[in-house]
N, C-alpha and C positions, 0 to 999 in steps of 0.2 A: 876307727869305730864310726858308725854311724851318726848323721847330727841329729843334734835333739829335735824332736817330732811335735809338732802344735796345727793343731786341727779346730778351726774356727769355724762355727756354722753361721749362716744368714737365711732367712725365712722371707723371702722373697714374693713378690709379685697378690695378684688375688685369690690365686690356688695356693697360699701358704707353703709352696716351694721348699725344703732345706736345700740348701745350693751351696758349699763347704769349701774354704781354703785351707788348704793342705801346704804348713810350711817347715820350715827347718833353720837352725840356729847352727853354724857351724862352733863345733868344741875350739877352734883358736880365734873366735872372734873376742873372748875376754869380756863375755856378759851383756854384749850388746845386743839388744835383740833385733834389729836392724839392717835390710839389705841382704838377709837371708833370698834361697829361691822359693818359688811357691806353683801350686795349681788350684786352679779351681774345677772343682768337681760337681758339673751339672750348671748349667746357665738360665736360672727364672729370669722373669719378664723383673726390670726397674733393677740392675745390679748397680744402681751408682753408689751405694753404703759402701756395697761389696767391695767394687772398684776403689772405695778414698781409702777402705779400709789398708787395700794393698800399698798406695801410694802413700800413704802416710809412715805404714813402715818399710820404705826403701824395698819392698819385694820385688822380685824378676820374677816374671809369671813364665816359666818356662812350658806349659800347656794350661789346656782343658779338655778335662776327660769327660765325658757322657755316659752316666749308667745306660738311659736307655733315649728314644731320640720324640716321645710325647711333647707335645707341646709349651707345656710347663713348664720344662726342662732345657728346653732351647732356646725360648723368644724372649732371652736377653745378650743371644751370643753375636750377635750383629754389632750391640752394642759394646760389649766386652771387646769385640777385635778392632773396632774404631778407635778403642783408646791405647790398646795395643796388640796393631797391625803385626803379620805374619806369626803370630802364636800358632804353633800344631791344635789341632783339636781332633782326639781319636776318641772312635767308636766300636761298638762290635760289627763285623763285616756283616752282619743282618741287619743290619740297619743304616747301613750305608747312604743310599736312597731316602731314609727319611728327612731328616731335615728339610729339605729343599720341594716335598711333595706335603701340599695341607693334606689332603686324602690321610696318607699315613703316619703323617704326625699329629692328627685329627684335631688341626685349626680350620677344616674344611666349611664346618658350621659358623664361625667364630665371624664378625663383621669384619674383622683386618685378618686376612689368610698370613699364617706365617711361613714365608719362604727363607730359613735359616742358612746363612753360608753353607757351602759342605765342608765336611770334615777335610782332613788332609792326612788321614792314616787313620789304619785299622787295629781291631787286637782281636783276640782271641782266648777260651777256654784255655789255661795253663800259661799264659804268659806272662811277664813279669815286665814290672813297669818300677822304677827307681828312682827316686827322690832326696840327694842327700845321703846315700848310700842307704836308705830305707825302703827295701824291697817289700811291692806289694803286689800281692795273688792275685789275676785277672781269675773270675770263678762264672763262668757264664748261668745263668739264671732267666731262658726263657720261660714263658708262660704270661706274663702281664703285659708283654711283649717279644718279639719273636728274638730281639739281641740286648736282653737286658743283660747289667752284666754286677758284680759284685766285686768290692775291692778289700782284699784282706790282708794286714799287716801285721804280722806273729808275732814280734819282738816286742810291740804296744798293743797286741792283745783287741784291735777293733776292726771294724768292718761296715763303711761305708754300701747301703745296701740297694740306695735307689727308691725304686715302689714294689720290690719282692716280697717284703716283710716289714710292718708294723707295728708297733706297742699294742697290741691284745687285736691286732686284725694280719690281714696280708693284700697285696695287688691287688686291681678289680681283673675281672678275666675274663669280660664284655662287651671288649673293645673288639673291631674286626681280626684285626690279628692278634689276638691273644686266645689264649688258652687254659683252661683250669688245671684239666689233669698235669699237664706240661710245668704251670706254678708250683702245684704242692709236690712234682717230684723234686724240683730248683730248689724250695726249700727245705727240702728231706735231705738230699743228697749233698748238698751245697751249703746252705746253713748251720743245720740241726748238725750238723758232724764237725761243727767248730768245736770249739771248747765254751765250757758256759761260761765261763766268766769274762767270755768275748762283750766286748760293748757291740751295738749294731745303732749304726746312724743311720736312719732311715730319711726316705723323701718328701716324707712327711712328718709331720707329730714330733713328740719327743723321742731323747735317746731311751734304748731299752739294754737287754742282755739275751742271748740266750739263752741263759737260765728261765729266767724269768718267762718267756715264749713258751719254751717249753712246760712249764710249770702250767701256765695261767690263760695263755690264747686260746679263745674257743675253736678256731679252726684248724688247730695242732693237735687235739683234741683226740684220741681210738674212740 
């Protein structure tokens, strides 16, 4: 059976970041919650909480995943692989390129340009990414970005979602590469077709549900 699932947020840097570690407790460790493996999901700027967080409970950070490759989202990943060196960090193949160009990770304006390591693997729409025997749905979601991507795990019901969708908002879709109609298909198609009693951890703000979006967003709105 799969090990038990604990998903820990962190609200990081000046852009209020959620930046997420994603861990597991295996069922014959006998209650210790300890030395499980872990990812973190999305790297804001200042992740040292993040970081003692891991280190304090004996985690092996076996990745880091990146919903999408904005700036917010990366300029703490220099730092995360300094503390530990050769970690994978995958992306969606649209975004491959970003990290490492301010331009389209738009720290271009920004007084320290962020040149983020690159990744070292990709993913893609339909692929599955495995954590402790818990399998979770790569769901690609451009629009706020051209490889945003959405991470959804059936058997605990939630969905780490990036900047797609929001507690009563969604993405900005103002950025050079982004795109509006391309968003509210992402979240039509990709979202809205969970189930509602899905939780959605978004990249910003509080957690939310789909229910609730659906219900109350003005942008989800006929």
């Amino acid at each position: 059976m799969p090990d038990t699932l604990k998903i820990r947020r962190f609200c990081l840097g000046d852009w209020a970041t959620n930046c997420y570690v994603v861990s597991t407790l295996s069922s014959d460790t006998a209650g210790d919650p300890q030395g499980g493996a872990c990812w973190i999901v999305d790297a804001g700027f200042d992740p040292g909480y993040m970081l003692r967080y891991i280190a304090e409970n004996g985690f092996q950070l076996e990745k880091v995943v990146l919903t999408h490759a904005h700036v917010d989202h990366i300029g703490g990943l220099a730092e995360i692989l300094a503390e530990h060196p050769g970690t994978p960090v995958v992306i969606h193949h649209d975004e491959l390129a970003f990290p490492a160009d301010p331009m389209l990770n738009l720290s271009a304006a920004l007084d320290d340009r962020v040149v983020a390591p690159e990744p070292t693997g990709t993913m893609t729409h339909g692929d599955t990414l495995t954590l402790g025997g818990n399998d979770f749905e790569v769901r690609h979601t451009p629009g706020h970005s051209p490889g945003g991507v959405c991470l959804y795990q059936r058997e605990n019901n939630v969905a780490i979602v990036g900047d797609t969708l929001f507690a009563g908002s969604i993405g900005r879709h103002d950025f050079p590469t982004s795109d509006g109609p391309t968003l509210m298909r992402s979240i039509h198609e990709q979202l809205l077709t969970l189930p509602d009693t899905t939780r959605v951890l978004p990249g910003h703000g509080p957690e939310t549900s789909i229910a609730n979006e659906r219900a109350t967003n003005p942008f989800l709105q006929d």
